[in-house]
LOSE-396489 format. One record per atom (N, C-alpha, C): x, y, z. Coordinates in steps of 0.02 Angstrom, whole numbers, plus 32768, in hexadecimal, padded with zeros to 4 digits. Layout:
<fidrens>
XYZ;...
</fidrens>
This chain:
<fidrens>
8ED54F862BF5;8EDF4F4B2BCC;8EA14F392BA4;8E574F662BB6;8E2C4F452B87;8E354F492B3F;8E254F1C2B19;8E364F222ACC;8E6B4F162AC2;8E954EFC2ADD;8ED24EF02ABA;8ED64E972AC7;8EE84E952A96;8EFD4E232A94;8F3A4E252A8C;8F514DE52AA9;8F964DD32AA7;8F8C4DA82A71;8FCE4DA42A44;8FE24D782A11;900E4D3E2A21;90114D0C2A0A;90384CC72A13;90A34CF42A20;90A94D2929F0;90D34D1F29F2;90EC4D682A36;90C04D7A2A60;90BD4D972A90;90BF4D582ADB;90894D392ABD;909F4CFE2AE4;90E24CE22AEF;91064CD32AB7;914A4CC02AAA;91764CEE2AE6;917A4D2F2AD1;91904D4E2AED;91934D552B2D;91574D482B5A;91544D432B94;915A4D012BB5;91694CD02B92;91784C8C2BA1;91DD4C932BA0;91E54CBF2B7C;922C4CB72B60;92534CE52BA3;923C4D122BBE;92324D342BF7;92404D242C22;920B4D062C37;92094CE22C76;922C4C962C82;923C4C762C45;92684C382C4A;929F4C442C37;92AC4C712C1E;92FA4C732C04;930B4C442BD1;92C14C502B9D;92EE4C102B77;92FE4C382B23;930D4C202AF4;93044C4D2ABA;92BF4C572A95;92C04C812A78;926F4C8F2A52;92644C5C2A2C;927D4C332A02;92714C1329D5;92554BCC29F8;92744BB42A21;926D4B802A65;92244B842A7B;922E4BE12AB3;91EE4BF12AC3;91A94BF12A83;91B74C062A41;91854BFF2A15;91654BCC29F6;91984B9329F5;917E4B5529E1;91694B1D2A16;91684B432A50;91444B322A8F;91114B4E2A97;91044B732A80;90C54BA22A8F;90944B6A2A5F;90BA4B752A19;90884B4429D9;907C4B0E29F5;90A44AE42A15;90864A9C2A2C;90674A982A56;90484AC62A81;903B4AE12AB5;8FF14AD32A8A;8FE44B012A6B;8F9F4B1B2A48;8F974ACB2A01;8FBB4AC429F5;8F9B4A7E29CD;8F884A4129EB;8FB94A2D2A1B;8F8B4A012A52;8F3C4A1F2A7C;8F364A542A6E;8EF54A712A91;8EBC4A662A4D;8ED74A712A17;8EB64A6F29D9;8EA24A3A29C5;8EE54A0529CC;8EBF49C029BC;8EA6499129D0;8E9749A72A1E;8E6D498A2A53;8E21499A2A3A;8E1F49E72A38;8DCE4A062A25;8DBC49D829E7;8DEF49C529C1;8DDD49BF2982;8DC3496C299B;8DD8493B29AD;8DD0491929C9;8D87490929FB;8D75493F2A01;8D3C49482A33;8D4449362A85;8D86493F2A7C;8D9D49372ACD;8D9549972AF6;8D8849862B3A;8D7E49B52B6B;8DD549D52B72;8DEC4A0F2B7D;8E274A2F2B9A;8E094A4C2BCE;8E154A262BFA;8E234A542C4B;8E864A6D2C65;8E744AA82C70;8EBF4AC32C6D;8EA64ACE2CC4;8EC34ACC2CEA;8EC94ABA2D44;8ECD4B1A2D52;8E9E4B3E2D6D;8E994B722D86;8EA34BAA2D56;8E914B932D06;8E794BC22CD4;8E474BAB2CB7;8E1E4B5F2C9D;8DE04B622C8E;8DDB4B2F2C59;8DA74B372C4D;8DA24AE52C08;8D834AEF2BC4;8D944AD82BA2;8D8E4ADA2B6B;8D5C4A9D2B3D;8D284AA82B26;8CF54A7B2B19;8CF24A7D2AD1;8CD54A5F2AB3;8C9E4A4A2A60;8C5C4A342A6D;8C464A632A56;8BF64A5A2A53;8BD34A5B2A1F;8BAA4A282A06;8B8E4A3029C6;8B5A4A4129C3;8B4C4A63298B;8B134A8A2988;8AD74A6D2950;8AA24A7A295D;8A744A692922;8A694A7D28E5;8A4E4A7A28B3;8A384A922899;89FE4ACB28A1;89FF4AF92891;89BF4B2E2896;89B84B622867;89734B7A286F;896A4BAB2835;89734BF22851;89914C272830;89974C612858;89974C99280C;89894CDB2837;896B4D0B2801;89AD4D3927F6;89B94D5827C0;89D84D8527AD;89BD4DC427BE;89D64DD927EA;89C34E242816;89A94E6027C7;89B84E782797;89C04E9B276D;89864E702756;89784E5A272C;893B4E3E270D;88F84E102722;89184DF3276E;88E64DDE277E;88D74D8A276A;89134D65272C;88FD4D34270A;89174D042746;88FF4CC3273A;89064CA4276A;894C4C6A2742;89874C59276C;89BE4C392752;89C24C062775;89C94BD32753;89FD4B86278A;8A3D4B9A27A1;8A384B7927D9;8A864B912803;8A914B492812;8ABD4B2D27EA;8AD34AD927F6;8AFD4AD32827;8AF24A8E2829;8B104A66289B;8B644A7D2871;8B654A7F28BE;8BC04A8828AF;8BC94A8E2912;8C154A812915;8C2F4A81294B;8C414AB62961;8C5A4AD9298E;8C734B0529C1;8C9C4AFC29EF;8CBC4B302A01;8CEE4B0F2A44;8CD54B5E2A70;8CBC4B392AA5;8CA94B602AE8;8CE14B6A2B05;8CDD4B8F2B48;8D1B4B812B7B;8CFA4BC12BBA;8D0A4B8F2BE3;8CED4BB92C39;8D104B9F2C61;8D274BEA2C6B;8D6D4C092CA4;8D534BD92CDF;8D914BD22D00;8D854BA92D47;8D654BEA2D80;8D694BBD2DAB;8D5D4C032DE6;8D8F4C362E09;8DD34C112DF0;8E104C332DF4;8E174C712DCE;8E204C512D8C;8E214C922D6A;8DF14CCB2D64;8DAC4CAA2D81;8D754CE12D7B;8D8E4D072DB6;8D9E4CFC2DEA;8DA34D0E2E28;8DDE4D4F2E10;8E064D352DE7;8E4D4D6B2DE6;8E424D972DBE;8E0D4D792D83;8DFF4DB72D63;8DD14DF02D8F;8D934DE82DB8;8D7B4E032DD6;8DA14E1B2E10;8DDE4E122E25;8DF44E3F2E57;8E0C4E6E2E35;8E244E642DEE;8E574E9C2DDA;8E214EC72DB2;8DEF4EBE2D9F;8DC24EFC2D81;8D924F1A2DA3;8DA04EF12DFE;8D814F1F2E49;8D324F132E38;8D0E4EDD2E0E;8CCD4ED82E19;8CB54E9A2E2B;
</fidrens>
């Protein structure tokens, strides 16, 4: 499975699966799913999801940083981010299943 990502509408699919419900149902569940997560961050609110992990915004500063190829030195303006660190659950499950 390394390298490969699942897509929203893979998601669908395995929501549609396992609930028995229709894709279109399962898909526009999936979307509300992911825009309430979006407009929380946007918000600057924390997502803790219960035994998969949380989801943060962190702002960053301003700083000066170099262009690897020339060497010139560039502004890199504040802007936000969204972090996120796995609970101990999911670290735990990922580490049993890749045996390290």
């Amino acid at each position: 499975m390394a390298g490969r990502t699942i897509t929203r509408a893979e998601l669908a699919n395995a929501v549609t699966q396992k609930v028995n419900t229709p894709r279109a149902v399962s898909a526009e569940l999936i979307d509300q799913i992911l825009e309430e997560i979006a407009g929380a961050l946007e918000k600057g609110e924390s997502v803790r999801l219960s035994s998969f992990g949380t989801f943060d915004v962190r702002t960053k500063k301003e700083r000066v940083g170099r262009n690897p190829k020339t060497g010139e030195e560039v502004p890199i303006a504040a802007r936000r981010v969204v972090t996120f660190r796995p609970s101990d659950v999911l670290k735990r499950f990922i580490n049993s299943i890749t045996g390290k």
